[in-house]
N, C-alpha and C positions, 0 to 999 in steps of 0.2 A: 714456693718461696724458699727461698736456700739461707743459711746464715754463716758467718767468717766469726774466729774466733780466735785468738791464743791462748794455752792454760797453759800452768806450772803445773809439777807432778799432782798437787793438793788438789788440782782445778781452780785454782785461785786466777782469777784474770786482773788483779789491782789492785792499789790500795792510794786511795787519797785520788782519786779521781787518774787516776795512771798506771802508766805498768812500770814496775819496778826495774824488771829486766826486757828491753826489748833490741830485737833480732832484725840486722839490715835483709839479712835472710826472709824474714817473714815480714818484713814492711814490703820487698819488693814481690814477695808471691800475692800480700793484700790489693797491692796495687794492679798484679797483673791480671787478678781475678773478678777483682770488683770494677776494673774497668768498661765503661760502656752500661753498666749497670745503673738500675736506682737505688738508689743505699738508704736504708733508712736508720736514723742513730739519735741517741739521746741528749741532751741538752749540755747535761755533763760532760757529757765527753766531746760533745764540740768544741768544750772548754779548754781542751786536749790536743785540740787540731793548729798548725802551724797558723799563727794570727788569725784563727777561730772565722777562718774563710772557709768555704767548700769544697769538698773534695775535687780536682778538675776532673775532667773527662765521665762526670757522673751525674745523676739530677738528684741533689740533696735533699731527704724531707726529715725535717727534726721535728720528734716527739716530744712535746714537753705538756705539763699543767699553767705554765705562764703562757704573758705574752710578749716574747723578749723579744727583741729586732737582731734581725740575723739576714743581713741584704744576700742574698743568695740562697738561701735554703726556703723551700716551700715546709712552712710552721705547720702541724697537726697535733690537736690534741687529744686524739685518743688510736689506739690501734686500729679501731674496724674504720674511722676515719683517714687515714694511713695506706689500708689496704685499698680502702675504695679507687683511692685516688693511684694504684699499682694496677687494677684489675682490668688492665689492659694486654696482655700477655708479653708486657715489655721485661726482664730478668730483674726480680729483686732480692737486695743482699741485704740481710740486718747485719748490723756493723755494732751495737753496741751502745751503750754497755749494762751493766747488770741487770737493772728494771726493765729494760727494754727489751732482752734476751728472754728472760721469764714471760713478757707478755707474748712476744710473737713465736717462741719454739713449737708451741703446737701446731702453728699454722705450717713450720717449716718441714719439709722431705728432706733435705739436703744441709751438710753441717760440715765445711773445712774448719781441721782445727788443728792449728799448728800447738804441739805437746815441746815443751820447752819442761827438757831436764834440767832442774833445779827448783828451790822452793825458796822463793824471798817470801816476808810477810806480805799476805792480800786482806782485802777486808771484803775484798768483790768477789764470789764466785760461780762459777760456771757449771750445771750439774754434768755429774758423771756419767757422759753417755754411753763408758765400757758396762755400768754395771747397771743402766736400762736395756728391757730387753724391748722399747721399742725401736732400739736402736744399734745398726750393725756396722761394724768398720767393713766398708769396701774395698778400702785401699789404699795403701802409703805411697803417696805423691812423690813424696821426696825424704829423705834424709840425711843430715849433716853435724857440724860443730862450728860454732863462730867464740871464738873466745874462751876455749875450754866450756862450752856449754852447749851438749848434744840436742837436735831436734828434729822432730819429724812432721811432717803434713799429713793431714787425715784424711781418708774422705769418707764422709760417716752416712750412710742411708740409712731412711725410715723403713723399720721393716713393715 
């Protein structure tokens, strides 16, 4: 299982259910990554999604404790519930956001994570996987500036 991510320099991924600052830069590397993908993501942050439809080009499954109606997304409520319904060797992305990232990171080998130079206020954050040592940067994908705001793509292996 792989997981997508953007942090501020803090590792803060949010605050109030969204990102304070975000990057067309990193919307279209999300997009071109998670593409064809199953993406699995939180209920909150569906909340987050343009008219709280499903991502296209992906087979949506949102995590929650309720049971909200979401025409598009196949509902789970629990993780090993979640994974069951992955464990076909089809590519799965966790998308987010904070609860959701905590419960599945250990399942996960694989961590893009776009590092956005700057620090707004988050209340959400993302653990630092420079200073676990189960976890190694592979590789910088890319890097740039959109708006006076430096960033780079990660690509983070489990060691």
């Amino acid at each position: 299982m792989e997981l997508i991510v953007a942090v501020y320099a803090d590792w803060g991924i949010g605050k109030d259910g969204t990102q304070p600052v975000a990057l067309s830069a990193d919307r279209k590397f999300f997009r071109e990554t998670t593409r064809g993908a199953t993406v699995i993501v939180g209920r909150r942050t569906v909340e987050d999604f343009p008219g709280q439809k499903p991502l296209p080009g992906r087979e949506n499954i949102v995590l929650t404790r309720g049971n909200p109606e979401l025409p598009g997304f196949t509902v789970c409520h629990s993780a090993e519930e979640a994974m069951a319904l992955t464990d076909d060797g089809r590519r799965v992305m966790v998308i987010g956001g904070g609860s959701i990232y905590k419960q599945l990171l250990p399942q996960c080998d694989t961590a893009y994570v776009t590092k956005v130079h700057c620090t707004p206020e988050s209340d959400t954050f993302f653990p630092n996987l420079d200073a676990d040592p189960a976890w190694t940067l592979a590789e910088v994908l890319q890097s740039g500036e959109e708006n006076g705001v430096g960033y780079e793509m990660c690509l983070y292996k489990r060691v």
